[in-house]
C-alpha positions in Angstrom: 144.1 98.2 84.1 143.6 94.9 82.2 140.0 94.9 80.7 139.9 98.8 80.3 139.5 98.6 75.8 140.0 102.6 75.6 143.2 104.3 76.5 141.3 106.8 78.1 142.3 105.5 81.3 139.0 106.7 83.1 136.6 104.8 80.8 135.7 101.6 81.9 133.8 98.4 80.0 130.8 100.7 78.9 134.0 100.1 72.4 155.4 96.1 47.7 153.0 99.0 47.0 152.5 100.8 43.7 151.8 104.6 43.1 148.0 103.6 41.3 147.2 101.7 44.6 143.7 101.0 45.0 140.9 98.8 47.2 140.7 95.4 45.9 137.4 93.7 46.2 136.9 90.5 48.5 134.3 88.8 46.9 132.0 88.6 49.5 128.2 88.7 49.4 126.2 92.0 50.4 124.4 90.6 53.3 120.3 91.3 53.5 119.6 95.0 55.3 119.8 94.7 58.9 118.6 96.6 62.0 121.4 98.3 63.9 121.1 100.5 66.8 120.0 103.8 66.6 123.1 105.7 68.2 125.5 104.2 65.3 122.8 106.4 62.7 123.8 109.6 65.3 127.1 108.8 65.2 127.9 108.5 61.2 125.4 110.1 59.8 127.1 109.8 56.5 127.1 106.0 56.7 125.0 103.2 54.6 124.2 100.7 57.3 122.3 98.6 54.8 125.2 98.0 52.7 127.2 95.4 55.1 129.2 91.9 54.3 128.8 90.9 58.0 126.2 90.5 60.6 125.9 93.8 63.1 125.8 91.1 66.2 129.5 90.5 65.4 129.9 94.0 66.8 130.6 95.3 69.8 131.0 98.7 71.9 134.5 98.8 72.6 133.7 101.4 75.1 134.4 104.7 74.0 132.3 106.2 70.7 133.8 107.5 67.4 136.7 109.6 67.8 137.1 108.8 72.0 140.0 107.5 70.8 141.4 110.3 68.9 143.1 109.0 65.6 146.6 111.6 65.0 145.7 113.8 62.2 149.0 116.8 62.1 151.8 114.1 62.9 154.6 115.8 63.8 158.1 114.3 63.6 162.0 115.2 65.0 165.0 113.9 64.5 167.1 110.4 65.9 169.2 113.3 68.1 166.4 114.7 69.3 164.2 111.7 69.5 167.0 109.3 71.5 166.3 111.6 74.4 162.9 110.3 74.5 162.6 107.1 73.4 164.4 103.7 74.9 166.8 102.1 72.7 164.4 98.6 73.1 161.0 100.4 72.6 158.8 99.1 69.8 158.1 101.2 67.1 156.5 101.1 63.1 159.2 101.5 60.6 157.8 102.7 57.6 160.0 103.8 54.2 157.8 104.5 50.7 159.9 106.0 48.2 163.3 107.0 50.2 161.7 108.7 52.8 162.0 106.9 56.7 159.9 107.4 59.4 159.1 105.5 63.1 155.7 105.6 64.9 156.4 104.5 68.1 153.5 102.4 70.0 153.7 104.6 73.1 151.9 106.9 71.0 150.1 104.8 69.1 149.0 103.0 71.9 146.8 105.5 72.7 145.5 106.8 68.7 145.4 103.7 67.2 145.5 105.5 63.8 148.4 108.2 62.2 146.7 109.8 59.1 150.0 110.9 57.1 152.0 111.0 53.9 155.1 109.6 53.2 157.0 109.5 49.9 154.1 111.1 48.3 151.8 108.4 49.4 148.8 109.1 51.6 148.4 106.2 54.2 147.1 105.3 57.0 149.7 104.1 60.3 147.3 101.9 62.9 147.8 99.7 65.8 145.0 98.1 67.4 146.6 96.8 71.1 143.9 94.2 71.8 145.5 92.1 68.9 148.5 93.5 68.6 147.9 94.2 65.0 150.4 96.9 63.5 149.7 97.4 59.9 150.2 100.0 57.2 147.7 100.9 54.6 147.4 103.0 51.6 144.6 105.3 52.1 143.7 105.9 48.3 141.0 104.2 47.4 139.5 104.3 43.8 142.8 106.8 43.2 141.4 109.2 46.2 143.5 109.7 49.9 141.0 109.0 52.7 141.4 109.6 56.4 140.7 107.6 59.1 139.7 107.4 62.7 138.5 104.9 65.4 134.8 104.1 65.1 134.9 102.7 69.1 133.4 99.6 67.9 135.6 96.1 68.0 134.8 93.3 65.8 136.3 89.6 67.1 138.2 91.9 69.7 140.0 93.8 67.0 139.5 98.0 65.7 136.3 99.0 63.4 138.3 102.1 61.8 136.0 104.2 59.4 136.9 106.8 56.7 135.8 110.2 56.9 134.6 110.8 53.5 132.2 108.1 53.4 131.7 106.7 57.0 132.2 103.0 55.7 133.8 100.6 58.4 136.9 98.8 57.7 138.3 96.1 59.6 141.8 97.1 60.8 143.2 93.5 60.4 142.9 92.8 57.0 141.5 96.3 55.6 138.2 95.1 54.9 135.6 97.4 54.1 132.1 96.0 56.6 130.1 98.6 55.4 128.5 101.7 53.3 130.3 103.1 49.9 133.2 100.5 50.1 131.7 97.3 51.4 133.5 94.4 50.1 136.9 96.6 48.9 140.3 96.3 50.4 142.8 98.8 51.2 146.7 98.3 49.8 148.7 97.2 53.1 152.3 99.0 53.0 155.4 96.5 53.7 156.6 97.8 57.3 158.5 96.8 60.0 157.6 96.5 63.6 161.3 96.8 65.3 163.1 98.7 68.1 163.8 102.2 68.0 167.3 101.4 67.6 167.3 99.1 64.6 165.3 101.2 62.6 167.6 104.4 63.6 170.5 102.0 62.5 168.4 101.7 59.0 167.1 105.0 58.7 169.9 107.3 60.2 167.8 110.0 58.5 165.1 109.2 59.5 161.4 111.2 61.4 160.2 109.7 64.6 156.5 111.0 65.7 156.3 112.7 68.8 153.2 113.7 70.6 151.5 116.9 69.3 150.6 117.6 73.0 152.7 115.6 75.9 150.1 116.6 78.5 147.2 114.6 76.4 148.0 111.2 77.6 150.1 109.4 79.7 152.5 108.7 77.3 155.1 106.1 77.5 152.9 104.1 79.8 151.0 100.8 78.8 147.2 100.6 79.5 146.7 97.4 78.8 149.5 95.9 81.7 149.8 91.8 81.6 147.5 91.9 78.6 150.0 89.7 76.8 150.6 86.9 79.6 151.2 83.3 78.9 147.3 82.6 80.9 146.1 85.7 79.3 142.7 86.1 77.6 141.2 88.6 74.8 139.3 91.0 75.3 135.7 91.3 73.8 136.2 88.2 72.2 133.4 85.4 72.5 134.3 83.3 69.6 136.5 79.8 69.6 140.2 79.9 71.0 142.9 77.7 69.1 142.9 74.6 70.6 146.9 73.7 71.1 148.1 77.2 71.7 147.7 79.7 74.2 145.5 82.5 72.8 147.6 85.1 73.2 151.2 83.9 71.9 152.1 86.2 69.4 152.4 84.8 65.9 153.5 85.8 62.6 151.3 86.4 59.6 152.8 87.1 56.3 150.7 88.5 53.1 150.7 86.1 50.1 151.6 82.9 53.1 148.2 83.3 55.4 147.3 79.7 55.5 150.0 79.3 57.7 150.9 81.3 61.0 154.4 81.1 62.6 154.7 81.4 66.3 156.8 83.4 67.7 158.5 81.0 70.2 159.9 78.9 67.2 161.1 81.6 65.1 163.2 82.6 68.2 164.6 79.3 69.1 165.7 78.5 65.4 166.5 82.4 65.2 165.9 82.0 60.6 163.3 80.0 59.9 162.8 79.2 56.2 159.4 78.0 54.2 159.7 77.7 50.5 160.7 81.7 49.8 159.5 82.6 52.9 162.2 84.1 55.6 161.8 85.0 59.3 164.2 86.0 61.4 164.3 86.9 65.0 166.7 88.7 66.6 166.4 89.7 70.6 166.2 93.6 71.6 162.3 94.9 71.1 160.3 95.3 74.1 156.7 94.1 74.6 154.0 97.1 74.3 151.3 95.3 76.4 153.1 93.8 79.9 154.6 96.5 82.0 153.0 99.6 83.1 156.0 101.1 81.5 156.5 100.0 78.0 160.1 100.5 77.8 160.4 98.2 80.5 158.2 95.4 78.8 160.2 92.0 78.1 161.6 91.1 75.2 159.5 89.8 72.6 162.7 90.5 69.7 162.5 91.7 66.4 160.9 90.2 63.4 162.2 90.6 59.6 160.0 89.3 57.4 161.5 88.8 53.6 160.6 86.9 50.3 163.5 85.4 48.5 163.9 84.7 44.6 166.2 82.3 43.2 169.2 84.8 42.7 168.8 85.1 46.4 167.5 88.6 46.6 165.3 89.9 49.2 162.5 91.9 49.7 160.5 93.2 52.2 156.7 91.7 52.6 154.2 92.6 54.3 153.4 90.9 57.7 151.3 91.2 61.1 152.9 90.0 64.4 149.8 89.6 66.1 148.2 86.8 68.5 146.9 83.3 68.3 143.4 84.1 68.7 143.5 86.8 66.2 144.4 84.3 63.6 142.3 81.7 64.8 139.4 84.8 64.4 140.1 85.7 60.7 141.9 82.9 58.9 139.8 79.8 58.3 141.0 76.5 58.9 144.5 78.5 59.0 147.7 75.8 60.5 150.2 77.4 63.2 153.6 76.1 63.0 155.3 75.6 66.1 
């Protein structure tokens, strides 16, 4: 199955928050109106395709169109009981806590919705995971003080998810939450602080805690990874065309913090030092999390381990940041003349 972008298994190569959070602006120049192909106007018929910060031949037709992947709109949630009969102690999941409320998205799911629309803790957000670059981030959804929804546009930009909001049809790029085009161009969305860690460590955490389960088992093949060997050592990206980092393979996995970007920390170090410290920066590795993207079966990936990813002040307290363990490439991709330690 390596090579197939959509989860729809048929469809070949043919696309520390606060309670006021809002879209931050990037800075970046409105580029001059472009032509675009006529089935995106079909498409989002809503959207302002003259209103862009980037240039349309960037993007590309991940396979499927809007909505082939089907973002998860009604999550619905059980308990650890009920959820430890379904889920493997080692499989990967989102952990997610805003305001004393727990819940785990697990990427056998997510691997084929890309996108959770929900609320937790009275906060509207936005749960995504974008396989091709392993990039599993949180967002707040409220933008200008209103919650948005989101889904997958089926376009890919440097090989990782174009989402778009419902209410205006702007694009956003999934890695950083940058808004590409329409109402928001140029606007950021609030990442959330989560945790990508086993099902077990997070019902350690959370023993109260919600873990999504499928609104309809018989949609997809759930459990199973689409995407098998994406992740090997001699692996390549997919739908990617741009440079690949020179003195690393493209798709180690490496660690991204917010706040730290011009630095990357691979994966391999972290685990063979186990706490590795920079300035206030900690990471820490610990083995037990299975990959989503190597065997057909994701609970019987390897172990890629679990990362914690902290800031810590002088009186040695810690605090959750957020971070992004995603690939080389990816990094490569979106942060310029960026430095991977390892």
């Amino acid at each position: 199955m390596f090579g197939i972008r959509a989860p729809l298994a048929a469809i070949a190569l043919a696309g520390l928050i606060s309670a006021s959070a809002q879209a931050q602006t990037s800075g970046m120049d409105v580029l001059p109106a472009q032509e675009f192909p006529r089935s995106w106007a079909r498409e989002f018929p809503k959207a302002d395709f003259t209103q862009a910060i980037i240039n349309f031949d960037e993007v590309l037709s991940g396979g499927p169109p809007r909505d082939g992947i089907p973002a998860i709109d009604a999550p619905q949630f059980v308990s650890l009981e009920e959820a430890s009969e379904r889920y493997h102690p080692s499989e990967p999941v989102i952990g997610l806590e805003v305001g004393g409320e727990a819940k785990a998205y697990p990427l056998q799911i997510l691997t084929w919705h890309e996108i959770a629309n929900d609320t937790i803790g009275g906060v509207p957000v936005a749960v995504t995971y974008c396989p091709l670059c392993n990039a599993a981030i949180v967002f707040d959804t409220r933008i200008d003080g209103k919650a948005h929804d989101f889904g997958v546009s089926g376009r890919l930009r440097k090989s990782d998810m174009i989402m778009y909001d419902r209410q205006t049809e702007s694009w956003w790029q999934q890695f950083d939450g940058l808004g590409l085009t329409g109402a928001y161009v140029g606007q950021k969305l609030t990442k959330i602080p989560s945790r990508i860690e086993s099902f077990e460590r997070f019902a350690q955490r959370f023993p109260a805690g919600r873990v999504l389960v499928p609104n309809n088992d018989g949609l997809r093949q759930y459990g199973r990874n689409p995407y098998r060997f994406y992740d090997a050592e001699n692996g390549r990206p997919f739908l990617y065309f741009d440079d690949l980092p020179s003195d690393i393979p493209p798709m180690a996995r490496v660690v991204i913090a917010q706040g730290y970007e011009s630095r990357a920390y691979a994966l391999t170090k972290i685990a063979q030092v186990g706490v590795l410290k920079d300035g206030d920066l900690e990471i820490s590795w610990t083995a037990g999390q299975n990959s989503a993207l190597d065997n057909g079966l994701i609970a019987k990936g390897r172990d890629v381990g679990n990362i914690v990813v902290q800031r810590v002040n002088d009186a040695g307290e810690r605090g959750d940041i957020v971070y992004d363990v995603t690939f080389a490439f990816v990094y490569h991709a979106f942060i310029e003349n960026g430095e991977i330690v390892q």
